[in-house]
N, C-alpha and C positions, 0 to 999 in steps of 0.2 A: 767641392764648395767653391763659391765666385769668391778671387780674390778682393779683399778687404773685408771679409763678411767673417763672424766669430760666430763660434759652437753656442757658447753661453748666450742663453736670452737675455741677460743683465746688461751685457756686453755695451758698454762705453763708448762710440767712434771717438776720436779725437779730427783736431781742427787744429790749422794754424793759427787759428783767432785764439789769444791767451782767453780772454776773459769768457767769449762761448765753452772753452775746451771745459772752464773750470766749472760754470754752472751746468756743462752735460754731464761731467764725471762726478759729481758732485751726488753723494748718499745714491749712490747705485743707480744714478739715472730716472730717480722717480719723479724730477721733474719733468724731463723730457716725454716718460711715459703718460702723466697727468695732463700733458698738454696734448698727444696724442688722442689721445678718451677724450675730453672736454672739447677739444676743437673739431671733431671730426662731422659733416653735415649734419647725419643724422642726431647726434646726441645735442646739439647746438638747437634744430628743429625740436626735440623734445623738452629740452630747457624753460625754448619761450612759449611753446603752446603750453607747458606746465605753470606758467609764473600766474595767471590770472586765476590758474585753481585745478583741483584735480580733475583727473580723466578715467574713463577705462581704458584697457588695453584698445574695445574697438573704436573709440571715439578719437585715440591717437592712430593708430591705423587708420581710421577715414580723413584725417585731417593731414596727414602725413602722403602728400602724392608721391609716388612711387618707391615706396617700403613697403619690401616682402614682411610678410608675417614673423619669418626665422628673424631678420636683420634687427625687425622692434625688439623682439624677446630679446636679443643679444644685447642689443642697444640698454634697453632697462633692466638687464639683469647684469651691465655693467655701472651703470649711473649709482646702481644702488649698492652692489659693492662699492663704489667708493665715494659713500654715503653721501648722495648728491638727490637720489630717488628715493621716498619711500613708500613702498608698497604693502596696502591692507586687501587682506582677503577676507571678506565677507563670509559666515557660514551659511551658505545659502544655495536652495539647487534653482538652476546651474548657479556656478562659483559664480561669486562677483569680486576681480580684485580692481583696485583704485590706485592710481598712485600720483602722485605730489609732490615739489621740491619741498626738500629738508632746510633749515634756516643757512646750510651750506649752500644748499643749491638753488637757493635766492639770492644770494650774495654773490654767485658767480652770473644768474641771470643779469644782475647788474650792470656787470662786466662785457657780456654778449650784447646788451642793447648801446652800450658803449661806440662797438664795433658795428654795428645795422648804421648808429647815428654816424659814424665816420663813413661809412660805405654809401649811404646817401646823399652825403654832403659832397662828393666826389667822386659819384658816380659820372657826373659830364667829364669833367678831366680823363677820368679813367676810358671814357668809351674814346674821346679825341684821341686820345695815348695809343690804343689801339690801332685806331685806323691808323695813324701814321703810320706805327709798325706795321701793318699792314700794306699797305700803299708802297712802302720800301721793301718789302719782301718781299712784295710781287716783281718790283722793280728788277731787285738784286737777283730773283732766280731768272727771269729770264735773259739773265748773262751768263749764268752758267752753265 
């Protein structure tokens, strides 16, 4: 096992920072884990193609550029464990199942367009930012 890495999945890191150390240890790390799932591309992409209404599975596939078929099913068979998706299946041949943000998972859409409107707003800052670091790495490696 790579040193710093723990047995237990629950397992805590800790941090110099008091006040991160205390919101990562904090009820078993289910914050940290909630932000993992929520934040992660593809459940973010599902979020907002979700907020304007439901989908099928294939209409999120075709709308979702480059997610495997496994990665969706993962993807909303996590959202809705933690009651963020909810999925209806039709009795109908073939199946037809649907799925939708839960009044939870509208409230975090919120949250996620929050973050587009920041990311937009500052997107020029951010590519200049770049380049400079860029410009200077190019620099600096070929000195060494």
């Amino acid at each position: 096992m790579e040193e710093g890495t723990e047995k237990s999945p629950s397992y805590c890191w800790g941090t110099d920072d008091e006040q991160v150390r205390q919101w990562d240890t904090r009820e078993g790390c289910e914050v940290r884990q909630i932000l993992d799932r929520v934040a992660d591309k593809w459940s973010l992409l599902v979020i907002a193609l979700l907020e304007r209404r439901s989908l099928r599975f294939t209409e999120l596939r075709r709308e979702i550029d480059g997610i495997s078929q496994r990665m969706l099913t993962v993807t909303l068979r996590q959202l809705e464990r933690d009651g963020l998706v909810h999925r209806t299946v039709h009795p109908v041949v073939p199946p037809r199942v649907d799925y939708e943000l839960t009044p939870l998972g509208a409230t975090l859409h919120d949250t996620i367009q929050s973050l587009v409107t920041w990311t937009e707003d500052h997107q020029d800052e951010i590519a200049a930012a770049r380049a400079r670091y860029d410009r200077q790495d190019a620099v600096g490696s070929t000195g060494r």
